[in-house]
N, C-alpha and C positions, 0 to 999 in steps of 0.2 A: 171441612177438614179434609185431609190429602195425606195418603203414605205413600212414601213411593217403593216402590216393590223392586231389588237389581238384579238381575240375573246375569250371574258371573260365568257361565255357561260358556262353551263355545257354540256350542247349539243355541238356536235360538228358541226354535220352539223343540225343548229336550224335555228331559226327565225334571230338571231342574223349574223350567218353565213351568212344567204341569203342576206343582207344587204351588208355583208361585201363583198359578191363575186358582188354587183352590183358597186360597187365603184373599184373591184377589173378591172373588165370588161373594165371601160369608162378610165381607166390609162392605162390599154393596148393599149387600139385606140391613146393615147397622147404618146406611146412611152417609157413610166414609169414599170419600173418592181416591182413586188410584193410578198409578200411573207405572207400567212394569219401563224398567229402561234397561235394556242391554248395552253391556259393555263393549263387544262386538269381537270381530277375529285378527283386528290389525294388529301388531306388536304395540306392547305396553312396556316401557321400560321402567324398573325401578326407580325410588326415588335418590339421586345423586346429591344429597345437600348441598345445592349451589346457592338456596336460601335467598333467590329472587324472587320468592313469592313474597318472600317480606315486602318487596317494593312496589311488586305490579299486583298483591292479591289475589293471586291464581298462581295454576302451574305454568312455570319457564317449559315444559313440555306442552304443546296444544294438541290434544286428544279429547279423549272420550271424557279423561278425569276432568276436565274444563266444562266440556258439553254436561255433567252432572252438576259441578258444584253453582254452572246458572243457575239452573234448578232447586238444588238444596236446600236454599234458604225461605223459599214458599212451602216446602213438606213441612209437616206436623210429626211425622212418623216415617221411620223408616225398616225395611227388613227385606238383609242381604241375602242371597241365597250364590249357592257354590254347590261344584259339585266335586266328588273327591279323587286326586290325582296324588295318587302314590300316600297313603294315607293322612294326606293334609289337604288343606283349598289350593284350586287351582293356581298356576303363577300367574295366572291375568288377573286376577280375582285380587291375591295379594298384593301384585303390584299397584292394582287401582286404588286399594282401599290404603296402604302405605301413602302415599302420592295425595291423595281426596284427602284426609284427617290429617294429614299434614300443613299441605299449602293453607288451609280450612283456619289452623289452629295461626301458625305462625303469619298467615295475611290477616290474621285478627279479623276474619268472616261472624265466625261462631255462627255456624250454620246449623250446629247439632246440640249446643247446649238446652242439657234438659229435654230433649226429644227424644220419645219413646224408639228402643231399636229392639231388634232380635234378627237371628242368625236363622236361616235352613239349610239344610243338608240334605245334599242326594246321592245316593250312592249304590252301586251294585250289590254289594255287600257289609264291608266292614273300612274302619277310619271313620267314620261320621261322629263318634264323640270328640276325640283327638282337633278333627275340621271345626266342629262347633267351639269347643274352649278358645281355639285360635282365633274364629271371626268375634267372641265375645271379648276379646281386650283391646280391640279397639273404640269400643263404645264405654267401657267400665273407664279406663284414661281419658273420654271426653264427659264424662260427667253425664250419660244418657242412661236413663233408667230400661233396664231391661224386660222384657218381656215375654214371659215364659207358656208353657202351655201344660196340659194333664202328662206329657213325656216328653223326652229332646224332642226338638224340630227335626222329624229326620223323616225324608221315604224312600227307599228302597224301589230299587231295578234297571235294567238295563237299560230299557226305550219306555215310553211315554206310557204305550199299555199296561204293561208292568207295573208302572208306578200307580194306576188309577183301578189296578186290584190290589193294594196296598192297604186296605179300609182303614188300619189304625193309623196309618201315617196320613192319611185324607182328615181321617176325624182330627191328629192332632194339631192341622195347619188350620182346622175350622175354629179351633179351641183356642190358639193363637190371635187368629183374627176377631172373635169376639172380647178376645180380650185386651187383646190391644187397642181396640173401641172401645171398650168400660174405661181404661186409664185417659184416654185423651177426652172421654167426654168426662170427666172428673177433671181432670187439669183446666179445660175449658172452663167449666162452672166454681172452680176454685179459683181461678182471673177473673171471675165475673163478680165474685163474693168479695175480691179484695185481696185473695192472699198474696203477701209477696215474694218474689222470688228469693231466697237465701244471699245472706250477705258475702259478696266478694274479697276476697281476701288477695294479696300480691302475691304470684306463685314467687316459690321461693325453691331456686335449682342447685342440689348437692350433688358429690360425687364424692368417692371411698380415699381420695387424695389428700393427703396431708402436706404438708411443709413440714 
């Protein structure tokens, strides 16, 4: 099994990083393999509905969001981390994740259905709730079960030392990553018992417009 770890960072190896390599660490010991992928520092534009990905299955932009979503559909799990710029997630961060669950959904991928997600946040100080609610609805609109830990996913500080005298945000990405191992290795042995996945149903798209 595989989660892939994103670091929405412009740093690569930042605060946010160091988070993400503590949770990377505690899947090792549970047997889980990993894979951190940054998004990088090039410009990431919004997603434009030009709704070619309907055609070609990816994004009409070729970036990083493409270089992930190769990938996506071999993860088991995933969990994004961001760090907070103006008390919300990055713009690269947002733009990638708009753009990824997007193309994802309307190229009819399903890269993420049913696979375990969770958000981290890093931050100097404060927006890390605010950051988290926000990385958490794009997984709650793909049908990905969340995964929580003993407190938000959040650690605190400025650079990397900082963050790795943070002890309770160290414990809470440890608590994180074993749990996000206890749910995939139960998903696994629930596939293996037989159970099936939930019946599909045709989405059905409203809007507040009458005639």
């Amino acid at each position: 099994m595989k989660v892939l770890l994103v670091n929405g960072s412009p740093h690569k190896k930042g605060c946010t990083y160091t988070a993400l390599i503590e949770v990377a660490k505690t899947l090792a010991e549970e047997n889980i393999d990993t894979e951190i992928f940054w998004i990088g520092t090039k410009p990431l534009a919004g997603c434009i509905a030009c709704m070619k990905c309907a055609e070609i299955e990816r994004c009409s932009f070729d970036d990083s969001v493409n270089d992930f979503l190769d990938i996506a559909n071999d993860a088991d799990g995933f969990i994004f981390g961001s760090p907070v710029h103006y008390a919300a997630a990055s713009g690269a961060i947002t733009s990638f994740m708009d753009r990824v669950f997007y193309s994802d959904l309307v190229g009819g991928r399903q890269s993420f259905y049913l696979k375990p997600a969770a958000a981290v946040i890093s931050a100097r100080r404060a927006g890390t709730t605010a950051t988290f609610d926000q990385l958490n609805k794009y997984f709650t609109i793909s049908q990905m079960p969340i995964i929580s830990s003993r407190y938000w996913n959040m650690v605190h500080g400025s650079k990397p030392e900082d963050v790795k005298k943070d002890l309770e945000g160290l414990q809470t990405m440890r608590v994180l990553a074993r749990n996000m191992a206890w749910f995939l290795k139960c998903k696994e042995a629930g596939t293996k018992a037989g159970i099936q996945l939930p019946e599909k149903e045709e989405i059905i798209f409203t809007n507040f417009i009458r005639e």
